[in-house]
N, CA, C and O atoms as CSV, one atom per row, in Angstrom:
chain,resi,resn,atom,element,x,y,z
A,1,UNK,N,N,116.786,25.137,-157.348
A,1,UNK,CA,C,117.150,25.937,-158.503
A,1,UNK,C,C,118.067,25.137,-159.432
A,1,UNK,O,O,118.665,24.156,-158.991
A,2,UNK,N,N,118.200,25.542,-160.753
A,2,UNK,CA,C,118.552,24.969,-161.688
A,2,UNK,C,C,119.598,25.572,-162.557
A,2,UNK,O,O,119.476,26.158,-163.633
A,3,UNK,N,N,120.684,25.290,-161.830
A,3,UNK,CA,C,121.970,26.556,-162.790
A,3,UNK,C,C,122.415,25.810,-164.121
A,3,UNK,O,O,122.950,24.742,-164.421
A,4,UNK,N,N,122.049,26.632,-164.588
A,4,UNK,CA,C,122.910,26.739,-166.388
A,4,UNK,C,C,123.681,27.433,-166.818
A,4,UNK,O,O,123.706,28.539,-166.277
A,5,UNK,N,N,124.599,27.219,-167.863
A,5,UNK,CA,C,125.333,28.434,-168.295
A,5,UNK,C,C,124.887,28.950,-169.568
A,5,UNK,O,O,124.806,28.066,-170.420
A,6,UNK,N,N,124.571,30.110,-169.961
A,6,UNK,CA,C,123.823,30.499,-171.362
A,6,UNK,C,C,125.043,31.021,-172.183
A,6,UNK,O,O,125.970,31.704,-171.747
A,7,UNK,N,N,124.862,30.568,-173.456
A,7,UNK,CA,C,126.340,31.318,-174.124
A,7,UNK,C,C,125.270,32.034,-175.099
A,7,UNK,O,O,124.105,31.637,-175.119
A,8,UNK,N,N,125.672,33.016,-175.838
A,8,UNK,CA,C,125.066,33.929,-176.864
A,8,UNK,C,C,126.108,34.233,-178.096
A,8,UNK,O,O,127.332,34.279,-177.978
A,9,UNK,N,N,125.437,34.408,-179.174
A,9,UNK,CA,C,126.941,34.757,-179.823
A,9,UNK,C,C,127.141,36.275,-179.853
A,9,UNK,O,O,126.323,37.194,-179.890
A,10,UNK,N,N,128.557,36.257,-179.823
A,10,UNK,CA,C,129.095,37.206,-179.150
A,10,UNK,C,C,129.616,37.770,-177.751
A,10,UNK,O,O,130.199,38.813,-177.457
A,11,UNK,N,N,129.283,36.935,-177.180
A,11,UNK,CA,C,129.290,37.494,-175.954
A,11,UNK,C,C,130.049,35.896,-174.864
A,11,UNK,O,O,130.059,34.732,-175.263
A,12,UNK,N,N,130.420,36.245,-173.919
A,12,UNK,CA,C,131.372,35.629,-172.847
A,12,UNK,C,C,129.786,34.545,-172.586
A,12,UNK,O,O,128.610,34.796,-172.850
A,13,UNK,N,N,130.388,33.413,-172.014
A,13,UNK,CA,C,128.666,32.746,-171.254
A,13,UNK,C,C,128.716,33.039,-169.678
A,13,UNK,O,O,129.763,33.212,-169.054
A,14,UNK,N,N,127.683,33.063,-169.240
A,14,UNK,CA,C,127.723,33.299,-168.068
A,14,UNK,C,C,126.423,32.382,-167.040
A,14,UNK,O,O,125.573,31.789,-167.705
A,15,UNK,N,N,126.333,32.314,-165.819
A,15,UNK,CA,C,125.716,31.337,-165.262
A,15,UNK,C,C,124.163,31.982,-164.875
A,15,UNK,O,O,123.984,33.068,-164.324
A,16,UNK,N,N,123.276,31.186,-165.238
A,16,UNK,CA,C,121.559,31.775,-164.557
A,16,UNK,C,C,121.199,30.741,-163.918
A,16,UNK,O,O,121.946,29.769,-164.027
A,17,UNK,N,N,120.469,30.657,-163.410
A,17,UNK,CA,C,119.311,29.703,-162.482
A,17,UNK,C,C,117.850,29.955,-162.820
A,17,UNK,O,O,117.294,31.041,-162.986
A,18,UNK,N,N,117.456,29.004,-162.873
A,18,UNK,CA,C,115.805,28.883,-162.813
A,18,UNK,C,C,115.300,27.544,-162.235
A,18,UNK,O,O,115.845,26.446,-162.130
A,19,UNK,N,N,114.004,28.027,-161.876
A,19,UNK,CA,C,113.342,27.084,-161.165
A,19,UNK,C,C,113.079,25.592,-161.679
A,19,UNK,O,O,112.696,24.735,-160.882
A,20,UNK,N,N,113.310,25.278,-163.145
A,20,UNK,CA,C,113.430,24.035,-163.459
A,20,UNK,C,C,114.512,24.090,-164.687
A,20,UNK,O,O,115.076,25.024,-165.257
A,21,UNK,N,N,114.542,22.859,-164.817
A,21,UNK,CA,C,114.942,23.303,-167.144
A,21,UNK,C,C,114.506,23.188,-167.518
A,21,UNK,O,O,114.882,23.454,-168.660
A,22,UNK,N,N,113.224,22.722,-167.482
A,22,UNK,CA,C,112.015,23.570,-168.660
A,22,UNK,C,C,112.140,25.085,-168.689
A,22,UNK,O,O,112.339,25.795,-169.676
A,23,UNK,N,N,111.939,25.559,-167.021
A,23,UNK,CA,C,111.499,27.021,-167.368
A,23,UNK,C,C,113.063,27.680,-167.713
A,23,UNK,O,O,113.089,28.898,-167.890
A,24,UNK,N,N,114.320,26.947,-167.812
A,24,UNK,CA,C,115.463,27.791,-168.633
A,24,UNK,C,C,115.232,27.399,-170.125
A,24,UNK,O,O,115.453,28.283,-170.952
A,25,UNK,N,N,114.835,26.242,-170.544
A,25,UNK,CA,C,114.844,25.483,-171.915
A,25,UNK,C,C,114.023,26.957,-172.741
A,25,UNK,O,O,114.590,27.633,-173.599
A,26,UNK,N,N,112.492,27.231,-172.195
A,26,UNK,CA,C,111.457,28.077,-172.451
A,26,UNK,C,C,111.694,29.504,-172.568
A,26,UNK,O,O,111.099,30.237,-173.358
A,27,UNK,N,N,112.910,29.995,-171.451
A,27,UNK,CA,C,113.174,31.602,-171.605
A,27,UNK,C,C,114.274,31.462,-172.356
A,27,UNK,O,O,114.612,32.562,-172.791
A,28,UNK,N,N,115.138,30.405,-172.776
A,28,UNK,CA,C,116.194,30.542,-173.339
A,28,UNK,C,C,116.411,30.144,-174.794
A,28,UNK,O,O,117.063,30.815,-175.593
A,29,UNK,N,N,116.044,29.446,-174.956
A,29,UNK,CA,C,116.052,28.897,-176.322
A,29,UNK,C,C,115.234,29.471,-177.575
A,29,UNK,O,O,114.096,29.745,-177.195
A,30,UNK,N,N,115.364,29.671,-178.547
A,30,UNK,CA,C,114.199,29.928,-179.551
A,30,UNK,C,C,113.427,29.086,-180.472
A,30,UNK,O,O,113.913,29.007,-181.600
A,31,UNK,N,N,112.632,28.613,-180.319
A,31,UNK,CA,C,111.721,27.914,-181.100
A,31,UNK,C,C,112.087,26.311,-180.392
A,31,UNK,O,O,112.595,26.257,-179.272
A,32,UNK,N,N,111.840,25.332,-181.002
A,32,UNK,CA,C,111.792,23.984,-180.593
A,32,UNK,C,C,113.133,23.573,-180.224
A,32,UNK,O,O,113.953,23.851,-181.099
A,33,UNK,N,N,113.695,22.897,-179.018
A,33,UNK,CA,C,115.115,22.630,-178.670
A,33,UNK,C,C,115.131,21.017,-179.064
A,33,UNK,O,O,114.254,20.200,-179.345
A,34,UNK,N,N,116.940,20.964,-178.909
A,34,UNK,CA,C,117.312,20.116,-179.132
A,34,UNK,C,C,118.763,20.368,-178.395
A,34,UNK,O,O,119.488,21.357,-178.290
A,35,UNK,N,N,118.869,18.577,-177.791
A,35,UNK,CA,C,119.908,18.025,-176.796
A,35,UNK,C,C,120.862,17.360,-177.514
A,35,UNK,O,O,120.674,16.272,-178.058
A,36,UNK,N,N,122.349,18.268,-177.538
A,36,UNK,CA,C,123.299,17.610,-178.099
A,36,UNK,C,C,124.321,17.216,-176.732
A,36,UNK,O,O,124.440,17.921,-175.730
A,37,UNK,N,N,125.021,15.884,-176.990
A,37,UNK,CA,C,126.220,15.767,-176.095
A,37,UNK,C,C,127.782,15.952,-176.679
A,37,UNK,O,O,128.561,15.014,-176.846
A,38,UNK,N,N,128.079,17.395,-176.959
A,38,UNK,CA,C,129.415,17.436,-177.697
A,38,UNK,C,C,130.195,17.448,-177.093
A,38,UNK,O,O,130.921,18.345,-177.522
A,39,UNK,N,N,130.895,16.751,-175.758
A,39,UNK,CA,C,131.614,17.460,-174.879
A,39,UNK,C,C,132.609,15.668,-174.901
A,39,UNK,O,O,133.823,15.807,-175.053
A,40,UNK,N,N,132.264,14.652,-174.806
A,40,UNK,CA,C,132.634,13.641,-174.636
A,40,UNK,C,C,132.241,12.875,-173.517
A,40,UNK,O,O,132.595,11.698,-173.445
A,41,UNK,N,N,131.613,13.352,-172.710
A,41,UNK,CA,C,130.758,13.050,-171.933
A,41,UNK,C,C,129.060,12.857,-171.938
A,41,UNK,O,O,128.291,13.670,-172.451
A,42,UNK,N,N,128.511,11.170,-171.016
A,42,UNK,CA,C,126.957,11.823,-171.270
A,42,UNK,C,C,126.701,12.505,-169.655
A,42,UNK,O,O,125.746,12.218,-168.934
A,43,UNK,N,N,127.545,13.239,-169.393
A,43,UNK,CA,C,127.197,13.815,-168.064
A,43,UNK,C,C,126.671,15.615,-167.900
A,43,UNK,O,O,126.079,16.291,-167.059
A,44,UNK,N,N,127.314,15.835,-169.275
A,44,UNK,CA,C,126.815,17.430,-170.039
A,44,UNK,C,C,126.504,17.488,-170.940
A,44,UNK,O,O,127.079,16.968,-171.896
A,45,UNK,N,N,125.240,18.291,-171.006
A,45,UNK,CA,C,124.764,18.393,-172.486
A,45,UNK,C,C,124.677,19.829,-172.679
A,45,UNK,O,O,124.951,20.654,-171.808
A,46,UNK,N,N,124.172,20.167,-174.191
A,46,UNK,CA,C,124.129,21.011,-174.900
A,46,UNK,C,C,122.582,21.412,-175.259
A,46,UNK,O,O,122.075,20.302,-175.421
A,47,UNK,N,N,121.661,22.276,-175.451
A,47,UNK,CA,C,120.353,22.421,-175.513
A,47,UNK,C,C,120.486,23.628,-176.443
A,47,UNK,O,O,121.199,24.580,-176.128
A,48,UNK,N,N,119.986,23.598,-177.278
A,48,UNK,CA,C,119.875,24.394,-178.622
A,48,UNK,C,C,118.737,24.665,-179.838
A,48,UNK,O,O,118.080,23.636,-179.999
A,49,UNK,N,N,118.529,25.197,-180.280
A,49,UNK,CA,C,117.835,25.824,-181.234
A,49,UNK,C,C,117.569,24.437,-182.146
A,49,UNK,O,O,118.584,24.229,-182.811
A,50,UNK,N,N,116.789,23.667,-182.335
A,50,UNK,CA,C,116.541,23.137,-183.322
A,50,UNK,C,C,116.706,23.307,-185.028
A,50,UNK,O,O,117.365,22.677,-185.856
A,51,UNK,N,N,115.753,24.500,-185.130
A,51,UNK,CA,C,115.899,24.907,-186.834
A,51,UNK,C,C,117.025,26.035,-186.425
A,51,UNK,O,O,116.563,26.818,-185.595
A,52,UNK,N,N,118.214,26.281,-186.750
A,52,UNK,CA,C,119.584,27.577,-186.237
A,52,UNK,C,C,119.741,28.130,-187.625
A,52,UNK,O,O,120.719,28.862,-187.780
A,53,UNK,N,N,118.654,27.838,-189.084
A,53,UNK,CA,C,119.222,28.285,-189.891
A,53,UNK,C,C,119.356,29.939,-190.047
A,53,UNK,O,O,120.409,30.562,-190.188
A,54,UNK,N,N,117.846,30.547,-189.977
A,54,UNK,CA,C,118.668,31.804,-189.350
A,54,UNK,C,C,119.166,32.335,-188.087
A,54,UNK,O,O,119.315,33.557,-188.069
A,55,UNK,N,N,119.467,31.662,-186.981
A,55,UNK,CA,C,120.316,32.286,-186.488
A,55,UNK,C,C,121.513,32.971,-186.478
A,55,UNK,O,O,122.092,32.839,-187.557
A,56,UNK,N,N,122.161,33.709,-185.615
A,56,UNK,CA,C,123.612,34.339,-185.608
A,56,UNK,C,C,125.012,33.403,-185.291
A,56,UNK,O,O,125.361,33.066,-184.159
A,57,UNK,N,N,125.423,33.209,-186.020
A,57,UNK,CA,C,126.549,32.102,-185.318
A,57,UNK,C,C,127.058,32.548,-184.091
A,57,UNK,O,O,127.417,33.705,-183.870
A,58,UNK,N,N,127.083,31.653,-183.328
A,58,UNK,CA,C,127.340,31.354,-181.766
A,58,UNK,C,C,129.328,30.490,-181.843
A,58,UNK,O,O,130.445,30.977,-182.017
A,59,UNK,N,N,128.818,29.109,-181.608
A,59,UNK,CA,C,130.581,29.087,-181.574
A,59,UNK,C,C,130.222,27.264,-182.254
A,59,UNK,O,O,129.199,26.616,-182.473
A,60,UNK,N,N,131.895,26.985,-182.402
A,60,UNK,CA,C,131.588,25.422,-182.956
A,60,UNK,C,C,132.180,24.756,-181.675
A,60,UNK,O,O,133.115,25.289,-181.077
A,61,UNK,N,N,131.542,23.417,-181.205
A,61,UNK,CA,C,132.143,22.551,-180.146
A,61,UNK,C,C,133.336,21.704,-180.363
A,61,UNK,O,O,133.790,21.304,-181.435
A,62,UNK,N,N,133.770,21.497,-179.152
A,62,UNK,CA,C,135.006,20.278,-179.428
A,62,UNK,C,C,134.654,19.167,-180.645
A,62,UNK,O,O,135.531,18.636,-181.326
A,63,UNK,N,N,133.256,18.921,-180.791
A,63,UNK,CA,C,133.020,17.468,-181.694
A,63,UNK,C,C,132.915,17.903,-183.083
A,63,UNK,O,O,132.924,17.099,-184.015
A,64,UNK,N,N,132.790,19.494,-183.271
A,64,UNK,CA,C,132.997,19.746,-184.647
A,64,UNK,C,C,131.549,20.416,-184.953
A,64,UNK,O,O,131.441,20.960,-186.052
A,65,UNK,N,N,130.761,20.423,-184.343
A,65,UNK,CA,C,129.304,20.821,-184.683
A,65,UNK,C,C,129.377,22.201,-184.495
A,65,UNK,O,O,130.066,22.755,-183.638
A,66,UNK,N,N,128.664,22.739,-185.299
A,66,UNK,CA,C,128.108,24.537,-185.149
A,66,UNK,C,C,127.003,24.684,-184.514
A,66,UNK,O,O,126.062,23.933,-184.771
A,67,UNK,N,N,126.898,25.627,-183.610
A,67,UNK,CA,C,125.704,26.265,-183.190
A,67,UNK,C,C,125.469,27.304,-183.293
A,67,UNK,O,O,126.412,28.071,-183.095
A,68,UNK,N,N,124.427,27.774,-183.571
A,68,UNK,CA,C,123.840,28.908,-183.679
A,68,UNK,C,C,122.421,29.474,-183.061
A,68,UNK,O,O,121.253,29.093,-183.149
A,69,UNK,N,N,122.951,30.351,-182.525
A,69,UNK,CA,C,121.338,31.501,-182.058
A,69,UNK,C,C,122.404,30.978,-179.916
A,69,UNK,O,O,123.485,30.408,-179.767
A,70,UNK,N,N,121.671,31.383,-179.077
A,70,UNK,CA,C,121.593,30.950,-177.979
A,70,UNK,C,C,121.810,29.880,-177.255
A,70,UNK,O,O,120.647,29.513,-177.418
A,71,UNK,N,N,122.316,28.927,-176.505
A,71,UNK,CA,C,122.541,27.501,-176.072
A,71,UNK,C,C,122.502,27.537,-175.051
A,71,UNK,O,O,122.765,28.552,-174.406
A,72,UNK,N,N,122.234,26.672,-174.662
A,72,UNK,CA,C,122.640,26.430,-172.810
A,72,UNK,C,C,123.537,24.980,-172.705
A,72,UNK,O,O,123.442,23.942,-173.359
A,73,UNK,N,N,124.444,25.367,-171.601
A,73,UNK,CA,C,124.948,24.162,-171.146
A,73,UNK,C,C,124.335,23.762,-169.764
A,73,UNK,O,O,123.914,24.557,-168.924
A,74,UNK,N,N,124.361,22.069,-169.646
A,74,UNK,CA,C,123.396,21.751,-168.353
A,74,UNK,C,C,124.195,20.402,-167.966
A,74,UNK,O,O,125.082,19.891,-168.650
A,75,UNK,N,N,123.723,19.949,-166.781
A,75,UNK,CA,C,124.276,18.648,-166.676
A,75,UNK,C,C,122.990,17.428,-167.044
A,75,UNK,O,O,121.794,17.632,-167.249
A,76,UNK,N,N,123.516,16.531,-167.036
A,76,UNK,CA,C,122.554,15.333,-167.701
A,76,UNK,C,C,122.501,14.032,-167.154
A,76,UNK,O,O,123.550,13.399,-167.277
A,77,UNK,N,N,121.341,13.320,-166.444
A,77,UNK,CA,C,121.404,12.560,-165.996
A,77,UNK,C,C,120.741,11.265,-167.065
A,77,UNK,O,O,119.579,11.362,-167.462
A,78,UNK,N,N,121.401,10.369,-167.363
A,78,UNK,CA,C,120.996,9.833,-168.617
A,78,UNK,C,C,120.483,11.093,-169.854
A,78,UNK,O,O,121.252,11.963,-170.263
A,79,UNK,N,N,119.074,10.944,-170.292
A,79,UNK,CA,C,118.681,12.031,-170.697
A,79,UNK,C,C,118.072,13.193,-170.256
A,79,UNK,O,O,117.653,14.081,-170.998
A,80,UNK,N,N,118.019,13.184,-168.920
A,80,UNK,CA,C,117.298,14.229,-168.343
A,80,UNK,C,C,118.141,15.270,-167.618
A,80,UNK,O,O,118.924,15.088,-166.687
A,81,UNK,N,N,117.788,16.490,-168.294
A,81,UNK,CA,C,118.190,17.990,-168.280
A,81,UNK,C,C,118.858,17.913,-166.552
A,81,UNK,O,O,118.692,16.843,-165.967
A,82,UNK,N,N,119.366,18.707,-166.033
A,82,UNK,CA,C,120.056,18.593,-164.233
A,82,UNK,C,C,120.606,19.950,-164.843
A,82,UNK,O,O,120.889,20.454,-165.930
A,83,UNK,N,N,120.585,20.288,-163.247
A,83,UNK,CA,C,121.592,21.468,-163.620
A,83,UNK,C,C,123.217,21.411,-162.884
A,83,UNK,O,O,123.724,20.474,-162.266
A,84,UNK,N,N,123.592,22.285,-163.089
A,84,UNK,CA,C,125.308,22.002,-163.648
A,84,UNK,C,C,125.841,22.716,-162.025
A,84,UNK,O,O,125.534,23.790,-161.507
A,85,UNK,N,N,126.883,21.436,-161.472
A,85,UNK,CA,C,127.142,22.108,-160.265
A,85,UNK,C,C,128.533,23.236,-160.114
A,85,UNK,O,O,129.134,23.230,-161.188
A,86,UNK,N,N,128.917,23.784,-159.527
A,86,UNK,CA,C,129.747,24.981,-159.533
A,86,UNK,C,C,131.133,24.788,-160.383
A,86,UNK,O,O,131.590,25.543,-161.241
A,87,UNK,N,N,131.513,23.911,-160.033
A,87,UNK,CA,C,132.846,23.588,-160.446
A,87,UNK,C,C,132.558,23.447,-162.066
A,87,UNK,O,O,133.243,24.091,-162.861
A,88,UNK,N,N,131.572,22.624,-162.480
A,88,UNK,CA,C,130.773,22.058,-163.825
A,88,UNK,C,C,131.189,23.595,-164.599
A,88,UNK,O,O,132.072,23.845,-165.420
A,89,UNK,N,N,130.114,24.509,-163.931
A,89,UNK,CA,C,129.746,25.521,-164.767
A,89,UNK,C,C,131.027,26.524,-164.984
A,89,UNK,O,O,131.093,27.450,-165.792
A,90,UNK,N,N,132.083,26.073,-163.997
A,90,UNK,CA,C,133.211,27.306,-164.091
A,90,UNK,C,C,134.817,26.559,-164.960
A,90,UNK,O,O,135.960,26.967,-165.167
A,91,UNK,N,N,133.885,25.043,-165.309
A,91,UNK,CA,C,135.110,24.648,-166.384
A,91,UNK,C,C,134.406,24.778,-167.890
A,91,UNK,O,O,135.149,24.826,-168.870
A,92,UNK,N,N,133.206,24.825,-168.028
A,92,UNK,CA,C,132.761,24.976,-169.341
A,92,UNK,C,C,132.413,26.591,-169.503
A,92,UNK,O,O,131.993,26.864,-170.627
A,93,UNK,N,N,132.480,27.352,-168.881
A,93,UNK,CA,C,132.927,28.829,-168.946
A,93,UNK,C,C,133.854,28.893,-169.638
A,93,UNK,O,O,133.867,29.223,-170.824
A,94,UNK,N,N,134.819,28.554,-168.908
A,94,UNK,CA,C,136.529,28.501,-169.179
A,94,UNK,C,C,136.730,28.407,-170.553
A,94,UNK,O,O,137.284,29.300,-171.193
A,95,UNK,N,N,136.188,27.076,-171.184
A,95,UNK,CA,C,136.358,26.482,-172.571
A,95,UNK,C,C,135.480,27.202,-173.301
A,95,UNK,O,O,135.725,27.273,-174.505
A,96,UNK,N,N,134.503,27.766,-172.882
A,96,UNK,CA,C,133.772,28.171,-174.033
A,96,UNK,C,C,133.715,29.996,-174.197
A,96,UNK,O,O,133.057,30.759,-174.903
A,97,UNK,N,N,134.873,30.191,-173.045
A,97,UNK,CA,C,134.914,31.697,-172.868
A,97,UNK,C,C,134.848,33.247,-173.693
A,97,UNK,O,O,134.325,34.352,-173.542
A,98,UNK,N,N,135.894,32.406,-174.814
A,98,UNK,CA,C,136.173,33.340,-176.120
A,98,UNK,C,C,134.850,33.387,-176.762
A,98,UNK,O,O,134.346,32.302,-177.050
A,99,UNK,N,N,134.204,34.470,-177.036
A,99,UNK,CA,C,133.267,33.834,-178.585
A,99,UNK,C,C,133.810,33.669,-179.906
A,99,UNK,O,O,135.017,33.910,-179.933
A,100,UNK,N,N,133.283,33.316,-181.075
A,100,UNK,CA,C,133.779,33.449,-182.067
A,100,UNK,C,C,132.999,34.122,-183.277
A,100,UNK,O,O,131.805,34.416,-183.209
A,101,UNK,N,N,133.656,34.296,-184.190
A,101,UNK,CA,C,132.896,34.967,-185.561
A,101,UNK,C,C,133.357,34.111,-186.995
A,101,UNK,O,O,134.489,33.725,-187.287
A,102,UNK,N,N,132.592,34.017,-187.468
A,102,UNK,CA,C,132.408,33.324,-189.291
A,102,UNK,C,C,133.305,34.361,-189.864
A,102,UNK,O,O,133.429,35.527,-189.489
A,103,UNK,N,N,134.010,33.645,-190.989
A,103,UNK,CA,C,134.978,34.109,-192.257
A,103,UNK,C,C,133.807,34.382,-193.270
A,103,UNK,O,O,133.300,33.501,-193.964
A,104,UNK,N,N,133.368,35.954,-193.273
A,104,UNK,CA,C,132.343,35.765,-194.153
A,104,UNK,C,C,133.169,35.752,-195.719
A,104,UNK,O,O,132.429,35.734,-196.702
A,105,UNK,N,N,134.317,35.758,-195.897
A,105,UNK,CA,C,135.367,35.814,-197.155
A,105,UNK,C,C,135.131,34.488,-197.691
A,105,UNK,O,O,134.449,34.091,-198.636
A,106,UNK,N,N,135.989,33.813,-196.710
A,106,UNK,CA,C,136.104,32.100,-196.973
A,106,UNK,C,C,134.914,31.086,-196.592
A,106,UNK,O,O,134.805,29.940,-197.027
A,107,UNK,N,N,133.956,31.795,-195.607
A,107,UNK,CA,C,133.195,30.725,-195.252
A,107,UNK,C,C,133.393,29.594,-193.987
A,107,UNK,O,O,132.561,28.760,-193.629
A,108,UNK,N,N,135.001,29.870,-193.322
A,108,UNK,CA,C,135.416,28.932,-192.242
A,108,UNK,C,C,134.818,29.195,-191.147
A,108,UNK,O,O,134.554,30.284,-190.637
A,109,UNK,N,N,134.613,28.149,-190.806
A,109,UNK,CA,C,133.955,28.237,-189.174
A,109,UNK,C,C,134.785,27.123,-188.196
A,109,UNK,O,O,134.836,25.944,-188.548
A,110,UNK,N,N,135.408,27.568,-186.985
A,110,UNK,CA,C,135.272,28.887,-186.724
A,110,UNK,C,C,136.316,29.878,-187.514
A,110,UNK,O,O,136.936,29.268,-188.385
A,111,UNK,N,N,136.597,31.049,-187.423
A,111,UNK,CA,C,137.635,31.546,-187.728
A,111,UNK,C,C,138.738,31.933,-186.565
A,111,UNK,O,O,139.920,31.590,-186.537
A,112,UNK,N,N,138.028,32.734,-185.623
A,112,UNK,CA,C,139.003,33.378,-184.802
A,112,UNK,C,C,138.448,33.215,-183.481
A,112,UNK,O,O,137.400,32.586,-183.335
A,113,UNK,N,N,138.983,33.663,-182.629
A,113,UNK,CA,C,138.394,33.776,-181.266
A,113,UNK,C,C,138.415,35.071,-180.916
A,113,UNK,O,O,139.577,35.437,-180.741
A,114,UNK,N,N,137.375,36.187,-180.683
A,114,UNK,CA,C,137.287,37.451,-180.422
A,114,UNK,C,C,137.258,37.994,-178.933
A,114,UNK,O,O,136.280,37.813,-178.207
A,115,UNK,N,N,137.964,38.414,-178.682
A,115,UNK,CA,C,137.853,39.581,-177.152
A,115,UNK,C,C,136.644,39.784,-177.575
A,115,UNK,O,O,136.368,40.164,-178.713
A,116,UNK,N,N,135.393,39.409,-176.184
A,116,UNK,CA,C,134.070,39.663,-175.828
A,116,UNK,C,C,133.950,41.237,-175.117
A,116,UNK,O,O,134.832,41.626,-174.353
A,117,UNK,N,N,132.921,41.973,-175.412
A,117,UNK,CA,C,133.160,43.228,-174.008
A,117,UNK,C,C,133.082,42.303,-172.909
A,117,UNK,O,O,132.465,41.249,-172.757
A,118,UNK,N,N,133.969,43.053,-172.086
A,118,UNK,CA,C,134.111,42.652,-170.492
A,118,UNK,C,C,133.231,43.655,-169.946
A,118,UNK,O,O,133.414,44.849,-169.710
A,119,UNK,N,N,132.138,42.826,-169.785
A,119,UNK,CA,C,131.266,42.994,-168.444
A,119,UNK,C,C,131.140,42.673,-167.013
A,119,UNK,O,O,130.140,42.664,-166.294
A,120,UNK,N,N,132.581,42.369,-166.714
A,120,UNK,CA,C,132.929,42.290,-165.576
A,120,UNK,C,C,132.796,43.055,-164.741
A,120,UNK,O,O,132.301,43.086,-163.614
A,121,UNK,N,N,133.500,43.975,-165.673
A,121,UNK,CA,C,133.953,45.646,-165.131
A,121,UNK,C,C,133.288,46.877,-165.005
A,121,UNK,O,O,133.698,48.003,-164.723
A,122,UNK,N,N,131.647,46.213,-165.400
A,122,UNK,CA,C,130.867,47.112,-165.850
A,122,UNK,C,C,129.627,46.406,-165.542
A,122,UNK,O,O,129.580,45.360,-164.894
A,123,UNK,N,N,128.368,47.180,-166.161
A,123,UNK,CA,C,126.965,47.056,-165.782
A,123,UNK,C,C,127.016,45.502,-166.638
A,123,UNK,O,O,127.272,45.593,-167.839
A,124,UNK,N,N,126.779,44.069,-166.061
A,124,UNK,CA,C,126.546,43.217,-166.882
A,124,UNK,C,C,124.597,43.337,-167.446
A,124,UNK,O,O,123.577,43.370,-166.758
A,125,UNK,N,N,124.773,43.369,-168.760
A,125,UNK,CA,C,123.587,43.056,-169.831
A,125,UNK,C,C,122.847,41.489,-169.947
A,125,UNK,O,O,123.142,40.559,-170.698
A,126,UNK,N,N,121.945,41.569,-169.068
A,126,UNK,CA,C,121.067,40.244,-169.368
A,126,UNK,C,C,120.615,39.705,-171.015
A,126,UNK,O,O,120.445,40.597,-171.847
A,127,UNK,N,N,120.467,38.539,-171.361
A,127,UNK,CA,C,120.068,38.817,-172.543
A,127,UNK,C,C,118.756,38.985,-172.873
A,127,UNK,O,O,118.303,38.993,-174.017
A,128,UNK,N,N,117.894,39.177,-171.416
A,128,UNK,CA,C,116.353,39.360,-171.858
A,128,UNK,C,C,116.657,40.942,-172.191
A,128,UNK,O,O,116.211,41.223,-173.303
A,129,UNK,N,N,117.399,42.242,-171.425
A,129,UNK,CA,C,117.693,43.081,-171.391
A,129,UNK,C,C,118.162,43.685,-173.285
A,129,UNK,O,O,117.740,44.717,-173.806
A,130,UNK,N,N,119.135,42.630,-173.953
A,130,UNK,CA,C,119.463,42.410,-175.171
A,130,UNK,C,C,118.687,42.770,-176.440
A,130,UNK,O,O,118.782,43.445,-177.465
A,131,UNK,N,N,117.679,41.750,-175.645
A,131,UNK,CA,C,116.964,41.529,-176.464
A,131,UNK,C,C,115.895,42.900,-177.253
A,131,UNK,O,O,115.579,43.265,-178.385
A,132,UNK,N,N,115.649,43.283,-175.869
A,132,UNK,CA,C,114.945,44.947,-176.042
A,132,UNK,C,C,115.646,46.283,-176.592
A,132,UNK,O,O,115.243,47.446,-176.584
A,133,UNK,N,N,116.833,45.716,-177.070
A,133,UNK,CA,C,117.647,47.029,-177.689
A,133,UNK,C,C,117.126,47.078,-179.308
A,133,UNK,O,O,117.548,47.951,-180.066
């Protein structure tokens, strides 16, 4: 199995598994992906939406880049997708915990860091589940 962490905007990221990273790249992503390494490392990468112009803003990384729509974080062996071992996935949680929201006034990104609902405490919402609302 193949653990990733999926972030969404709006919402806390949290960890899935699938049987390869293709088949997370395929349920997760929208339309054609693309592998960024914003972290400072080539040991994690970033997998994302190619065209994000309409997407929903998601969050900006340590390197300054915006993402938008859905992402996954993974681990990376040279260039090839791996998935992310426990410790991996529960420090880029950590950092990427808050979501954020756009200054639709000014235009800044990011602006703030927003209290996510805590679904801790409650029925957690898949985002295939999300998606059907």
């Amino acid at each position: 199995m193949t653990r990733v962490l999926i972030i969404e905007p709006g919402y806390c990221p949290y960890q899935a598994a699938f049987d390869s990273p293709q088949a997370a790249i395929s349920e997760v992503i929208e339309g054609d992906s693309l592998l960024l390494k914003p972290f400072g490392t080539s040991k994690i990468g970033v997998v994302c939406s190619k065209n994000q112009s309409r997407l929903k803003y998601n969050r900006q990384l340590e390197d300054g880049s915006t993402i938008r729509g859905r992402f996954l974080v993974c681990g990376l062996s040279e260039s090839k997708m791996l998935g992310l071992s426990k410790e991996q996935a529960e420090r880029y949680n950590r950092l990427l915990f808050f979501p954020q929201v756009e200054d639709m006034l000014s235009g800044d990104l990011p602006v703030a860091k927003v209290r996510p609902p805590d679904e801790r405490f409650g029925s957690k919402i898949s985002f295939w589940e999300r998606l059907s609302r």
